[in-house]
N, C-alpha and C positions, 0 to 999 in steps of 0.2 A: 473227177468222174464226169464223164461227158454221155448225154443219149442225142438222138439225132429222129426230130419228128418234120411233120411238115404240114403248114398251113396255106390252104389256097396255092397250092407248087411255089409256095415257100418256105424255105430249110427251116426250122426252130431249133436251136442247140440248147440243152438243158443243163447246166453244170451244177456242180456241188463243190464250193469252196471251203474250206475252213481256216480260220484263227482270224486274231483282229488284224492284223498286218495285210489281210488281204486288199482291204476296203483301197487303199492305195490305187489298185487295177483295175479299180471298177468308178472308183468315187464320181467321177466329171460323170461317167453314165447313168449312175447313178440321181445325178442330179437334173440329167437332161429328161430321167423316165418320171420324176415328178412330176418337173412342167406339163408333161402330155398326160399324166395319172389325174384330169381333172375331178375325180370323183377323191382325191387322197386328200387324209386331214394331214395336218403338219407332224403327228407323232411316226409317220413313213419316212421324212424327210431323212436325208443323212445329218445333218446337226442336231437331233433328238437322238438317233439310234445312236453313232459312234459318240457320242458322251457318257453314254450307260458303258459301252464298251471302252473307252479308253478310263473311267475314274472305276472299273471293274465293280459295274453294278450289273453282274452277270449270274443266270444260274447255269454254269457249266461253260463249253466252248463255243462261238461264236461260228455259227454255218451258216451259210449263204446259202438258198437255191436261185441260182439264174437264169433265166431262160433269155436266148440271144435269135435273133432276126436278121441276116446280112447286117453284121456288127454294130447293130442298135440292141440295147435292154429295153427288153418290152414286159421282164415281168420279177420281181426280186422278193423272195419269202426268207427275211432275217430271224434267225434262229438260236436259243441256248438249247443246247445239248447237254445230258449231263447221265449218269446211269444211277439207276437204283435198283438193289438187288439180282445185279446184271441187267438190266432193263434199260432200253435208254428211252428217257424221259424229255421232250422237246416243250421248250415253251418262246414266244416271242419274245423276242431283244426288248427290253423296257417296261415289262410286266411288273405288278409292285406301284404304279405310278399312275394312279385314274388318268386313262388316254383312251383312244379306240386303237389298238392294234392286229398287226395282220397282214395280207399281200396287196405290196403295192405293183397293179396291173395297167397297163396302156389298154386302156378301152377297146382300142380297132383290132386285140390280140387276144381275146375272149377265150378260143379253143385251147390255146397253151394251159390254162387252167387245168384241164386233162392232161396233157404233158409230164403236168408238177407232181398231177395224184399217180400217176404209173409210176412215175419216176420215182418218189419216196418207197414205195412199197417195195419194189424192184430193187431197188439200193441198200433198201433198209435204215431211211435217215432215222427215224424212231417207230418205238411199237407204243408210246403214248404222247401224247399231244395234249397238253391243255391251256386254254386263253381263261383269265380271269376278265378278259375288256374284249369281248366281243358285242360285236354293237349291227342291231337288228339291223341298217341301213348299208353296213358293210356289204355287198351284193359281190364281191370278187373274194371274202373271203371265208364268206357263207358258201357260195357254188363251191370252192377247193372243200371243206367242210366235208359237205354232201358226197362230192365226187369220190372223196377218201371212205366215208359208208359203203359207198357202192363197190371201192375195191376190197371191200371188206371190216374195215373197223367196225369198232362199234361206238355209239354217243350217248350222251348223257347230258343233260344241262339244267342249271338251274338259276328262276332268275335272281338278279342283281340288285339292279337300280332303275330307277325310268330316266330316260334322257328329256328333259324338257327342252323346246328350242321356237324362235320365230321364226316365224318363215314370212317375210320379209320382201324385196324388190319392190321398193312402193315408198314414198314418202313419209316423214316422220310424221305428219299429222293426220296423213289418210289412215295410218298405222293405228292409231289413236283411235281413230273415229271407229276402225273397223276391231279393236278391241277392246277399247272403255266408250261400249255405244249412250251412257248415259252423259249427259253431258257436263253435268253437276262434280261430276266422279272426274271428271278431266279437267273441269276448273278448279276444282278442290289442288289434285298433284301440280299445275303449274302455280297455284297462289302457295303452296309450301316450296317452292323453287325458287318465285322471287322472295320469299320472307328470309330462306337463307343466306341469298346473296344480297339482302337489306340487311342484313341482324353483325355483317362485317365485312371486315377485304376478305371476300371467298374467291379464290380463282383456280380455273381447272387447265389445266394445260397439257396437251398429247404431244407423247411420244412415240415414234414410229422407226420402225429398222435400228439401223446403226446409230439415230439418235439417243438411244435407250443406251445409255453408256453405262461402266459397271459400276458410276456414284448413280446413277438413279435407279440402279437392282440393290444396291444399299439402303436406300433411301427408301424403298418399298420393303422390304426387310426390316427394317427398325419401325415400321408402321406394323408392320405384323407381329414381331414382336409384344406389342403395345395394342392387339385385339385381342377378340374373342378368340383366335385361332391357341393363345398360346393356353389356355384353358383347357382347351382338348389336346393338345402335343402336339401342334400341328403349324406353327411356325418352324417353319424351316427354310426359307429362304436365304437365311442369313448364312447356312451350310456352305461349305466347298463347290461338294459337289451340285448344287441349285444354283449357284451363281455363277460356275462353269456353262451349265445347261441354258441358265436365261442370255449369258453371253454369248454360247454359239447360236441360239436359234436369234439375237437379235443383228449378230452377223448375216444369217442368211436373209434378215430382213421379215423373218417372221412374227417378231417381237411388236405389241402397242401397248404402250402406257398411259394412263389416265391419272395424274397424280392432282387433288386436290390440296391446296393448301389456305390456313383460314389465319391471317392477321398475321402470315408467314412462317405460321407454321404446320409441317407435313401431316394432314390429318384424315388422308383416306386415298386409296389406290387403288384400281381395276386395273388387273394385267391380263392381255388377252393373246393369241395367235390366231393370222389372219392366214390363211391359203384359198385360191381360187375362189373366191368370193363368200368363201363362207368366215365367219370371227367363232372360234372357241375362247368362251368366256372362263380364264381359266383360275386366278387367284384375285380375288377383291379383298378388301379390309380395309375398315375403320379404328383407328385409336379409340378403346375405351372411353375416352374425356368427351369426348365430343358424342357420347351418345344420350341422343335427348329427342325431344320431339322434333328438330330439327330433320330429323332422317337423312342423314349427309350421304348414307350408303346409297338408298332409293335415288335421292337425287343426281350424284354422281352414275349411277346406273341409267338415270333417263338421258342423260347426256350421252355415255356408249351406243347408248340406240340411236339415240338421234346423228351422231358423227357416222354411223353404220348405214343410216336409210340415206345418208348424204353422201358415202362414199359408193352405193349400190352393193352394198352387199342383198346377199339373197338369201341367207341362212346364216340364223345368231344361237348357237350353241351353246346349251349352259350347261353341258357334261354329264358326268354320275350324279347323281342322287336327287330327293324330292326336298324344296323348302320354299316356303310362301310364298319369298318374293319371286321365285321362277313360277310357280304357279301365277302369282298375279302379271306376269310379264309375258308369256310362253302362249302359242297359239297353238301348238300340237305337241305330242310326246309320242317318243319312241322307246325303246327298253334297251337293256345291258345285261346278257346274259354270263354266267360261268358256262365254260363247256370240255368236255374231256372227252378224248377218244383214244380206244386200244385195241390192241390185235395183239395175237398169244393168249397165252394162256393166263403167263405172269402179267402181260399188258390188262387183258381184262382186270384182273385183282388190284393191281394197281389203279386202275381208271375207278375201277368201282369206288374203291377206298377213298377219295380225292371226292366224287360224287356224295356219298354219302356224307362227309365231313362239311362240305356244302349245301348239304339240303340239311342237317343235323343244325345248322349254324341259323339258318333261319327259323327254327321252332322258338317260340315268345319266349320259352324259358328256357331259351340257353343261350337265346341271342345277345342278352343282355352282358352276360359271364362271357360270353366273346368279345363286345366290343371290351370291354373293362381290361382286358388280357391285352386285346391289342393296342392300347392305350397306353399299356404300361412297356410292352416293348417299343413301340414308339419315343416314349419318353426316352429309354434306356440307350436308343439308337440314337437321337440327340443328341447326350449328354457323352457317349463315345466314340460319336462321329468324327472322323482323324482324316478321313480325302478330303 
């Protein structure tokens, strides 16, 4: 399905592809509307999206909207499609996965954004939409949001998580000075940084793109294994399908590794994604044994900052949720909203339903009996995990 707009007396063609097979037709474009999307985090990229879509971590069928420019992609909204009680129900490719997801837009094509919201309503790609990783700083996918109210849905949202993050472009020790202004407080953190690489052989070593080979997504795996993570159900690196995913995104070169090791052996890892200058800090972990006053996680963490304010990054991402050491790290926070939107009759009821269950979920007393729930399927999706 094809519409045909036009920006500044230029054509914009708007399509609607479906199934995974598509991506073939588009993919190199695909990849070329990244580079120019400098506002996209890597979970846009096509080595995040077609891995959810080829290990079929899908809810429903995979729809493309494209919108094309004298045969450049200037704007691409990846889609699961699925119906519920006749209803069809849209959610973004990769949802399930703490990311920011959403429309990945070439900057200098802003108005296509109108394009995408006639064009859905018109076509009818769904009568509900919901993102669980919508992220306040998203500005193209917040506008399409809006523009869909305007053609009539309706919204609902509740919040999430706060995004904590530095903001950065500045030197590691101006960094310092304009964060931990006591100065007591900054010789404290580096005299525990040399105390631990005095206390043994500590050595920290990065890895970056293609060099992140798939023994060292093993090898941060079995350090996960071996934390706090596997206490909450929450080691899963060591999966099919996560080791598929760490190896195409460090194909595409978006993969950095920080692996610590102490007297040689693997005892902590920060795994991050770097796109246009920003680093999502995305999986850290410490082996159990080595947790003591040392602080091997803090340390190895001051280290990420520091190879970040060296490489010019300008924005250091620490994603979903609140925990001290982002607080003690983090120079501003932004939020992570849930959001649903429907039209009809059945859409509204459904959107409501999804809202409610949402806002139900963060009352103190039932929030609890929620995480515990999702804990245990968690576990249970572990233990029968077969991709």
């Amino acid at each position: 399905m094809r519409s045909e707009f036009s920006q500044k007396d230029q054509p914009i063609d708007v399509d609607i592809v479906e199934g995974a097979g598509s991506i073939s037709e588009f993919g190199e474009h695909w990849d070329d509307l990244f580079a120019r999307a400098v506002d996209a985090t890597p979970y846009l990229a096509r080595s995040w999206v077609s891995t959810f879509i080829d290990r079929g971590r899908l809810h429903g069928t995979a729809v493309f909207i494209l919108a094309w420019c004298e045969g450049k992609l200037v704007a691409l909204f990846p889609l699961a499609v699925r119906k519920i009680l006749g209803v069809k129900v849209a959610v973004p490719i990769g949802i399930g996965q703490g990311s920011y997801l959403g429309l990945l837009l070439d900057p200098d094509y802003q108005s296509t954004i109108n394009y995408i919201a006639t064009l859905i309503k018109s076509k009818k790609v769904f009568d509900v939409f919901y993102n669980t990783d919508l992220y306040s700083e998203d500005s193209a996918t917040n506008d399409l949001l809006l523009r869909l109210v305007e053609q009539g849905y309706s919204c609902r949202s509740v919040f999430r998580d706060p995004a904590h993050y530095i903001q950065l472009g500045c030197s590691f020790d101006d960094y310092l000075k304009r964060k931990i202004p006591k100065g007591k407080r900054r010789y404290k953190l580096r005299f525990e940084e040399r105390k631990l690489f005095q206390s043994a052989d500590v050595k920290v070593i990065r890895y970056i793109g293609q060099a992140v080979t798939p023994e060292i997504n093993k090898r941060v795996a079995e350090i996960q294994l071996e934390s706090w993570m596997k206490r909450r159900g929450a080691a899963v690196l060591g999966q099919p399908f996560y080791q598929k995913l760490l190896a195409n995104m460090a194909k595409a070169g978006f993969s950095y590794v920080w692996l610590m090791t102490i007297d040689g052996d693997d005892a902590a890892f920060a795994y991050a994604f770097v796109a246009h200058g920003k680093l999502h800090y995305y999986w850290p972990a410490f082996k159990l044994k080595y947790e003591s006053s040392l602080s091997i996680g803090q340390i190895l963490l001051m280290q990420v900052v520091r190879d970040a304010c060296n490489d010019g990054i300008v924005f250091f991402d620490f994603l979903h949720g609140d925990a001290a050491y982002k607080r003690f790290w983090a120079t501003n926070t932004s939020r992570i909203d849930r959001i649903v939107l429907g039209r009809g009759y059945r859409g509204h009821l459904i959107a409501m339903s999804y809202y409610l269950t949402w806002y139900l979920a963060r009352v103190n007393c039932l929030r609890s009996f929620y995480h515990h729930i999702r804990r245990i399927i968690r576990r249970f999706k572990q233990k029968t995990a077969v991709l």
